[in-house]
ROBAFI-54346 format. One line per 3 residues: number of its first residue (from 1); for each residue y, x, z of C-alpha. Coordinates in steps of 0.001 Angstrom, whole numbers, plus 500000, padded with zeros to 6 digits. Layout:
ROBAFI-54346
NUM = Y/X/Z  ...
***
This chain:
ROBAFI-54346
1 = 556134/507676/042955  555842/510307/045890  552808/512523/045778
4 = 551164/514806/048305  548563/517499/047563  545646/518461/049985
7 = 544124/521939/049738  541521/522264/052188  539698/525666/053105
10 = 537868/526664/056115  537063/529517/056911  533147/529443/057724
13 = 531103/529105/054070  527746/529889/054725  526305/530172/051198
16 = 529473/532476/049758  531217/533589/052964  535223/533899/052967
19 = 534942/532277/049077  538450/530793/049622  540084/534057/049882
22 = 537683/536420/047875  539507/538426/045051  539002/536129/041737
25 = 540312/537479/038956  543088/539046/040278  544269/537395/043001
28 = 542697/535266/046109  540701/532593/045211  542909/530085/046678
31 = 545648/531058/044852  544671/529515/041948  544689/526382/043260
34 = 547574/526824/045528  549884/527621/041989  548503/524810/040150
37 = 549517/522336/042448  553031/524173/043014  553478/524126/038917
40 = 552378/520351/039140  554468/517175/039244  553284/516812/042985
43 = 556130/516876/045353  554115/518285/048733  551564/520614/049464
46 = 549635/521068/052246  547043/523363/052856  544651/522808/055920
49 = 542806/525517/057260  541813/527159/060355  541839/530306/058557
52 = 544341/532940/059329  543818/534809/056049  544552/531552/054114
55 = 547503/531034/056792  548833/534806/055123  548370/533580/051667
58 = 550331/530160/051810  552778/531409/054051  554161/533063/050672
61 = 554113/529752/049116  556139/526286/048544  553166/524842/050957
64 = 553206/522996/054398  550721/524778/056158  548267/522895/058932
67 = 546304/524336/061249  543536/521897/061609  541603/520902/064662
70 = 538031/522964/065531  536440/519575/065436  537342/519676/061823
73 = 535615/522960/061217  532465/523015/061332  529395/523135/059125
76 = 528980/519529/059469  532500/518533/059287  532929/516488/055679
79 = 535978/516443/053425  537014/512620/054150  537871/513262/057984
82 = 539929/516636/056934  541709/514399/054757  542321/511412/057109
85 = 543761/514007/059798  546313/515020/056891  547318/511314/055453
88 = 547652/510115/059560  550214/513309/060064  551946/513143/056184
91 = 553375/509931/055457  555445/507965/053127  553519/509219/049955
94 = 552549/506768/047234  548900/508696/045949  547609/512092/047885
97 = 545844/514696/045905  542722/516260/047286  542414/519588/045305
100 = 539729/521785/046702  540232/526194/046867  536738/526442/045093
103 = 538338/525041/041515  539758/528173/040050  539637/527014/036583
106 = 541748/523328/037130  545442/524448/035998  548475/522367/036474
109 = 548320/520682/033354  544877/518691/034358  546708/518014/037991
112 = 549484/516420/036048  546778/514939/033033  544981/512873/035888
115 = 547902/511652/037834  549182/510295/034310  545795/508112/034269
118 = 547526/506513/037390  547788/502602/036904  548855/499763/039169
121 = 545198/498684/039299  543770/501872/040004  543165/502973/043728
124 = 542158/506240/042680  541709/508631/039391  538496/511406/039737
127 = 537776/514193/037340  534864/514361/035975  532575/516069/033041
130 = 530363/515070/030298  527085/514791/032147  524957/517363/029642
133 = 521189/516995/030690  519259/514442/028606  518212/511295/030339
136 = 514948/511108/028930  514336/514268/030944  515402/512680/034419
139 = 512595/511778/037305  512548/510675/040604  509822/511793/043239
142 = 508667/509169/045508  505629/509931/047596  505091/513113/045797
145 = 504734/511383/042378  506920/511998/039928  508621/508468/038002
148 = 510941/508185/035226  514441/507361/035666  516014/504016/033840
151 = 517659/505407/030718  521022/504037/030002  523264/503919/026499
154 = 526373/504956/028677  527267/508494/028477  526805/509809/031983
157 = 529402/511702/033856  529644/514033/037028  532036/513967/038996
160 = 533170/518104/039222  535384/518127/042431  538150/519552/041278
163 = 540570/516618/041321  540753/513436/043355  543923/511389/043646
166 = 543504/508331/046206  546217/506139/047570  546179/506935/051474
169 = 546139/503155/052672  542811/502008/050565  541512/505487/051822
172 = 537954/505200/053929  535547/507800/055147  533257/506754/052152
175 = 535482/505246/049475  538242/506282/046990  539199/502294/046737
178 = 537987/499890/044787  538817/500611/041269  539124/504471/039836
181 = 539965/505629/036785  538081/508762/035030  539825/511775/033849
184 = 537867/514024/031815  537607/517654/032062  535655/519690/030047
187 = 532402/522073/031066  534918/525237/031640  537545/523797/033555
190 = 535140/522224/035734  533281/524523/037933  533147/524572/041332
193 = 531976/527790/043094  529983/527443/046174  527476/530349/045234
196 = 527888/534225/043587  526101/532910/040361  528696/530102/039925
199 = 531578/532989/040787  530116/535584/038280  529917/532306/035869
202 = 533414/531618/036572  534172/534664/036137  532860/535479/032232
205 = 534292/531774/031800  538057/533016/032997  537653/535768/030501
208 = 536585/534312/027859  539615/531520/028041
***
């Protein structure tokens, strides 16, 4: 089984700007997800940008580096067609890897965890986290009145962005395949930073670990 990894980090955050390469506990952001992947069991890395100080960083790495396309860039742009343009140019690979810059926390061993939940009937495998609001509290606002949501005896999960492996042929713009498989990460190792608060959060969290 072949594996590539996809690290994709523009440069233009809006909400926490140059995030990707922002000193996070010692070392840039990316980094972190950059030597998680190398200390995985995936075979190739690539990391697209358009930024040159992410260029800098993975140039000192065991990483393919791809300069993607300005099309691919902007605030609009969505991760599905930055993944398509690296699956069209990569091939040969069994399962790709999306691993995105803003999951400081995810270490090897979860990269490696998840593509061990990999079965011939699975498409894909997504991390995810013990959803921890209470359902009873839930409501939907329709027509600016506020309705209850349909409780459920499941236990509710959300998916925390920080791993998604998908076999590249199944792949579409809006799906992961038919058939995924969970893999389970808890509270810690799951945050995603997209604003200071969740950096100073994952911050205290790193410290505490």
């Amino acid at each position: 089984m072949k594996i590539l990894g996809i690290i994709p980090a523009r440069s233009g955050s809006k909400r926490l700007p140059g995030k990707n390469t922002m000193d996070f506990c010692g070392k840039p952001m990316i980094e972190w997800t950059i030597d998680a992947a190398v200390g995985s069991m995936i075979d190739d890395i690539v990391v697209t940008t358009d930024d040159p100080k992410v260029v800098a960083i993975a140039a000192n790495k065991d990483v393919h580096i791809h300069l993607r396309d300005k099309y691919l860039c902007r605030d609009d742009t969505t991760t599905p067609p930055v993944l398509r343009d690296v699956v069209d140019k990569y091939t040969g690979y069994d399962y790709a890897v999306l691993l995105q810059a803003t999951s400081p926390l995810r270490q090897s061993q979860h990269i490696d965890g998840a593509l061990e939940c990999l079965r011939s009937e699975y498409d894909s495998v997504v991390a995810v986290r013990v959803a921890e609001f209470k359902q009873a509290w839930l409501r939907t606002i329709e027509e600016d009145v506020l309705y209850k949501v349909p409780m459920t005896k499941s236990q509710l999960y959300v998916m925390n962005g920080s791993i998604v492996i998908f076999k590249p042929e199944v792949f579409t713009e809006w799906m992961w395949g038919k058939n995924t498989a969970p893999y389970i990460m808890n509270r810690e190792r799951s945050i995603d930073i997209d604003t200071r608060l969740d950096f100073d959060i994952a911050e205290m969290m790193y410290a505490k670990s």
